[in-house]
C-alpha positions as CSV (number, residue, x, y, z in Angstrom):
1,X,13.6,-6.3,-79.5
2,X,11.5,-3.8,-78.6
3,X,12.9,-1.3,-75.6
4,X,10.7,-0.7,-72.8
5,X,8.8,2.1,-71.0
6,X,10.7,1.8,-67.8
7,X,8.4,3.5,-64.5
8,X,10.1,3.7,-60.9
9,X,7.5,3.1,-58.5
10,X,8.0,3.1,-54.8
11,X,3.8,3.7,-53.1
12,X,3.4,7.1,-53.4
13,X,0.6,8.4,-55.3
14,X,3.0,10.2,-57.7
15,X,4.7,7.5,-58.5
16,X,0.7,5.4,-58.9
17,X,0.2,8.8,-61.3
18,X,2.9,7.9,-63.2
19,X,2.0,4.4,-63.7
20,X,-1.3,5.1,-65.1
21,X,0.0,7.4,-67.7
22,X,2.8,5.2,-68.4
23,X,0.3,2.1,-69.0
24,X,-1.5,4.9,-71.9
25,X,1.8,5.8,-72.9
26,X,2.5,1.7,-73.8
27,X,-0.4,1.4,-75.6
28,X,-0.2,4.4,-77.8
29,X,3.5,3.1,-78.7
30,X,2.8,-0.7,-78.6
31,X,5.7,-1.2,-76.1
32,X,5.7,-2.8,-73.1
33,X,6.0,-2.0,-69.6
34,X,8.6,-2.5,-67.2
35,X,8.1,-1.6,-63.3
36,X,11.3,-1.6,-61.3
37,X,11.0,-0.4,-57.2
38,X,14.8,0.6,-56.3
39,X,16.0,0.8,-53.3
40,X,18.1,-0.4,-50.5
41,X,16.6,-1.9,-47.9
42,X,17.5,-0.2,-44.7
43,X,16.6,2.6,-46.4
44,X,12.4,2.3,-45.3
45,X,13.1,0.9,-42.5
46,X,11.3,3.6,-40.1
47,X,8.2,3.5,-42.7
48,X,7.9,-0.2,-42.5
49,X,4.3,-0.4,-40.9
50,X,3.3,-3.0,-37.1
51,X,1.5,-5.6,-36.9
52,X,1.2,-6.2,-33.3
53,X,5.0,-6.5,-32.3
54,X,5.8,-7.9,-35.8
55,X,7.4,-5.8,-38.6
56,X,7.1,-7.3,-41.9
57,X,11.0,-7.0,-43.4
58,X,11.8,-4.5,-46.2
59,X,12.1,-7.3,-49.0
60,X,8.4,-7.8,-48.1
61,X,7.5,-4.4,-48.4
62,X,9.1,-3.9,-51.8
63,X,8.1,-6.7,-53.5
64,X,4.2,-5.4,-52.3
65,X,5.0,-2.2,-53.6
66,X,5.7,-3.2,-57.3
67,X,3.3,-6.0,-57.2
68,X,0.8,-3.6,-56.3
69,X,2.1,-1.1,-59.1
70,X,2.1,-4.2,-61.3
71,X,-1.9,-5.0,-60.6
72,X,-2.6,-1.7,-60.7
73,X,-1.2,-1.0,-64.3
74,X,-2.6,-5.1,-65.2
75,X,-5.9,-3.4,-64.4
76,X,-5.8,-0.4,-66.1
77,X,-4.8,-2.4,-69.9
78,X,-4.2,-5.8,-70.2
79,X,-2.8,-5.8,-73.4
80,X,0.0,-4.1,-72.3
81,X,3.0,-6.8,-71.6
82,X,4.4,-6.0,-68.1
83,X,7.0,-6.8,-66.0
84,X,8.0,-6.0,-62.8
85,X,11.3,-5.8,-60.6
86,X,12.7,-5.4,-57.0
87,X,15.9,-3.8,-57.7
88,X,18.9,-3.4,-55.0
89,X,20.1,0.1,-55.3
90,X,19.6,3.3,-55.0
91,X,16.6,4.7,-56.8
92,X,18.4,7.3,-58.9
93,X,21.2,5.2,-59.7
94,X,19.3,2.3,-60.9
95,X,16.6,4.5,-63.1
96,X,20.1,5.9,-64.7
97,X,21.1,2.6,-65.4
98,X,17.7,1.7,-67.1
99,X,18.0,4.7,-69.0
100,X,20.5,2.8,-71.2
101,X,18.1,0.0,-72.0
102,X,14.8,2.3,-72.6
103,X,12.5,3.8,-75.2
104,X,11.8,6.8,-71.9
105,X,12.3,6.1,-68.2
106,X,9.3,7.7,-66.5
107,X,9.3,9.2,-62.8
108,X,6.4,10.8,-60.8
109,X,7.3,14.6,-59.6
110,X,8.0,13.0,-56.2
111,X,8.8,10.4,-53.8
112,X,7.9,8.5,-51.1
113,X,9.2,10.1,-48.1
114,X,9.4,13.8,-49.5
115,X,7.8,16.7,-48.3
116,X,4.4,17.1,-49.6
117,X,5.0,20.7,-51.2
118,X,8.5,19.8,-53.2
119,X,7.5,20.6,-56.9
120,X,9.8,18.2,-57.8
121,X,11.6,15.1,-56.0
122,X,15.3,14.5,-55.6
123,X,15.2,11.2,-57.5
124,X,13.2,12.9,-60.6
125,X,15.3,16.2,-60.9
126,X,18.5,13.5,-60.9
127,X,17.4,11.4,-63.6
128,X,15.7,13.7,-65.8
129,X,19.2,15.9,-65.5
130,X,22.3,13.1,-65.8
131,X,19.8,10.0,-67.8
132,X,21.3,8.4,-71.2
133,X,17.7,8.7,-72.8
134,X,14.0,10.3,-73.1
135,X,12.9,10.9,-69.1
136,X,9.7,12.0,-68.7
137,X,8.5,13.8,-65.2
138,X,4.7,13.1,-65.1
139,X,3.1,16.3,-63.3
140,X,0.5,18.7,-63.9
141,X,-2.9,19.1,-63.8
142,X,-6.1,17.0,-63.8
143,X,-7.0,17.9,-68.0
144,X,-3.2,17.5,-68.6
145,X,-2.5,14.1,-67.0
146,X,-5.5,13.1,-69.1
147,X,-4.3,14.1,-72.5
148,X,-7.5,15.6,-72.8
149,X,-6.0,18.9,-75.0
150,X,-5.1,17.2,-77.9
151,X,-1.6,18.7,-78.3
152,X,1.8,18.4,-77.8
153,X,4.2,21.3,-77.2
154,X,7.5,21.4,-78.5
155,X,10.1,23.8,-77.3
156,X,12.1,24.4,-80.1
157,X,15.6,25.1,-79.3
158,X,18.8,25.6,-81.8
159,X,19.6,23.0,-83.7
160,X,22.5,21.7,-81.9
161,X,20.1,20.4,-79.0
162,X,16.9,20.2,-80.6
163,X,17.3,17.4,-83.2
164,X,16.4,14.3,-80.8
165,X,14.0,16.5,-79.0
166,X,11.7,17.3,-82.2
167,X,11.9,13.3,-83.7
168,X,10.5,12.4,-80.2
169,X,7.4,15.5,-80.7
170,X,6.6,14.0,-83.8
171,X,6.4,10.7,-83.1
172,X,4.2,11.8,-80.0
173,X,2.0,13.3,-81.6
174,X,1.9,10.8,-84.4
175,X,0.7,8.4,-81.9
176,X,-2.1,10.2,-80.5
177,X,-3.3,11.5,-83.5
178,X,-3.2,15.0,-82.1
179,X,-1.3,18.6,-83.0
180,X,2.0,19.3,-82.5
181,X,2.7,23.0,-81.7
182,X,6.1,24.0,-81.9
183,X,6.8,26.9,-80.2
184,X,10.3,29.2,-81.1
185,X,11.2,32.3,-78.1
186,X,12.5,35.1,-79.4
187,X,14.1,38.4,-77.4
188,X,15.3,41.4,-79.4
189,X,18.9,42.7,-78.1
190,X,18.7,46.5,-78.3
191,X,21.2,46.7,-81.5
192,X,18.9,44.8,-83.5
193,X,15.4,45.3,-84.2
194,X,12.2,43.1,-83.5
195,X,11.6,42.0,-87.2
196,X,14.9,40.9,-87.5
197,X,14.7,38.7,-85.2
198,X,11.8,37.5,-85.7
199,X,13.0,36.5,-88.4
200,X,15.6,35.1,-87.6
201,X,13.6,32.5,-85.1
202,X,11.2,31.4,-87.9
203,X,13.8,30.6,-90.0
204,X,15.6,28.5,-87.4
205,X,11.9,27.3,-86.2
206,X,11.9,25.9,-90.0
207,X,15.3,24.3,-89.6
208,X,14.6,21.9,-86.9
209,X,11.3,20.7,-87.6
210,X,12.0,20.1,-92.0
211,X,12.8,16.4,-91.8
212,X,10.5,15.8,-89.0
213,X,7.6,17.1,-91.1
214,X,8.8,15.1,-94.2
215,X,9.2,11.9,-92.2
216,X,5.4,12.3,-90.6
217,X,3.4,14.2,-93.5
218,X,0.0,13.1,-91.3
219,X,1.1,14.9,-87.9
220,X,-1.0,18.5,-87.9
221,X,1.6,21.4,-87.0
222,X,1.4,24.9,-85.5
223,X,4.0,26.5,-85.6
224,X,4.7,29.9,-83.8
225,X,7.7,32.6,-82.7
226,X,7.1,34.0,-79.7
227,X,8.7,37.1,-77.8
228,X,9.8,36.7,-74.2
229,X,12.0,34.2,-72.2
230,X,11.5,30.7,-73.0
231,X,10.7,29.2,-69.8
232,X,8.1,32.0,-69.6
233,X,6.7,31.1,-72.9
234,X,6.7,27.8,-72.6
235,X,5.6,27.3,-69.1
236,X,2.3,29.4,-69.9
237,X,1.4,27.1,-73.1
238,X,1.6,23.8,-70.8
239,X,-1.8,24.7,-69.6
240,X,-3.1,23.4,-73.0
241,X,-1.1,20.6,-73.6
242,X,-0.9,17.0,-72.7
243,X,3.1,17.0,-72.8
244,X,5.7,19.3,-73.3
245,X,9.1,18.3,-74.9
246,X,12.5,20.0,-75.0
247,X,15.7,19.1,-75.6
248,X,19.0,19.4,-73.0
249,X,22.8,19.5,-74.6
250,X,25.1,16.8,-72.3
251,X,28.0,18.5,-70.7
252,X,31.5,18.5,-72.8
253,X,33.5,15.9,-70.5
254,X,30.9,15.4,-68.0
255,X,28.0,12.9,-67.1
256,X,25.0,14.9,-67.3
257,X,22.8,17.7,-69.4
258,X,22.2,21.0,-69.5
259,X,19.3,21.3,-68.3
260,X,19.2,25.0,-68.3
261,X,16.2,28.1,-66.7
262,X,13.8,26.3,-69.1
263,X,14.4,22.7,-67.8
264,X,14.0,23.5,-64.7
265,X,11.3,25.9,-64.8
266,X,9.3,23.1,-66.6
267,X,9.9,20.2,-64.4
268,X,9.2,22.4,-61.5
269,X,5.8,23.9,-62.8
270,X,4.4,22.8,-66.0
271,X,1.3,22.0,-65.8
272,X,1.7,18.3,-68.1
273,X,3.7,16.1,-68.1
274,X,7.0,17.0,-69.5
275,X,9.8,15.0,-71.5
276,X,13.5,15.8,-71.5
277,X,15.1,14.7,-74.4
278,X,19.2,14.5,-74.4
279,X,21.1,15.1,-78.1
280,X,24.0,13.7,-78.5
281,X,26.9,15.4,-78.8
């Protein structure tokens, strides 16, 4: 059985962004589609819209909103099998829940409800930090949301988090037929000299991706070690990419990931979309 791309939609045009990628992203993969709209009930209450003195209840609105997300991505690809669900919960709670049961659980940057200039929404920044599986935060800008670059950026990080992260890259790439460029930061500390570590992060660049390149011969790579903090590094290369993947270490003894300067740099700003990939432990 196949696992699905799971979307949490809930109106907002954010979370309409992320349907329309996700509906590209189904195709390219041959997966379906499932829509879920989570929330409880009272929660809307004050957003419900009049009619006269009549207030349509919040089951009504819900079940609008995802059939609306549902026609919308119908519309947009009909070969991509689609399902859609009103779910009783909290929105971060129940997207955490699907995480279990997906190939990626996809989120817009914000929310119905939220302020207008959050970078990123409560309900994304939870997922994407404490989910079981691939989240990706669909942001950025007009040529990135498009996949219009033709590349996929990988942070790679050491091994012991990057394993998961770099499988998903390749497999991305793979699918769209486009490069992957796999990107290592580097800092000299001031007992050891530039080369040297240079060095040292192409050799560790060549660690993580070897069986990845093995297992996908066809997928075009660039790879490159670059000087300078890693959020920095990264953050500036999202303006020529479609997506940008890293990979987040889960807390010893604790529900959650480390999601880390980079992490959160990238959800906040990048300007793609960006995946978060957990490794387990």
């Amino acid at each position: 059985m196949e696992l699905p791309l799971v979307v949490g939609v809930d109106g907002s045009d954010p979370s309409l962004t992320a349907v329309d990628w996700a509906v590209d992203e189904a195709a390219r993969h041959g997966l379906p589609l499932r829509l879920i709209y989570a929330s409880l009930w009272a929660r809307y209450e004050g957003d419900v819209p009049s009619v006269g003195e009549e207030r349509p209840s919040e089951r009504v609105l819900a079940e609008n909103i995802v059939g609306t997300a549902a026609e919308r991505a119908r519309r947009r690809n009909p070969e991509v099998k689609i399902s859609a669900e009103v779910v009783p919960n909290e929105a971060a709670d129940a997207l955490l829940g699907e995480s279990h049961y997906a190939f990626a659980v996809i989120t817009g940057s914000r929310g119905r409800g939220e302020f207008a200039g959050l970078l990123l929404g409560s309900v994304g920044l939870a997922v994407a930090a404490r989910a079981h599986g691939p989240v990706i935060v669909v942001r950025g800008d007009k040529a990135g949301l498009a996949g219009t670059h033709e590349r996929i950026l990988l942070g790679a990080a050491d091994p012991a988090i990057a394993g998961e992260a770099v499988r998903f890259a390749f497999r991305e790439a793979e699918a769209r037929g486009c490069t992957l460029d796999a990107v290592r930061a580097w800092r000299a500390p001031a007992h050891e000299s530039a080369d040297q570590q240079k060095a040292r992060a192409s050799a560790l660049l060549d660690a993580v991706l070897h069986d990845s390149m093995a297992d996908h011969p066809g997928v075009r790579v660039r790879r490159d070690t670059v000087e300078g903090p890693a959020r920095r590094v990264l953050l500036r290369r999202s303006a020529a990419a479609d997506l940008v993947v890293i990979g987040a270490r889960r807390r010893s003894g604790q529900f959650g990931l480390q999601l880390g300067r980079v992490g959160h740099t990238l959800l906040h700003h990048a300007a793609c979309p960006v995946a978060v990939i957990p490794q387990p432990e």
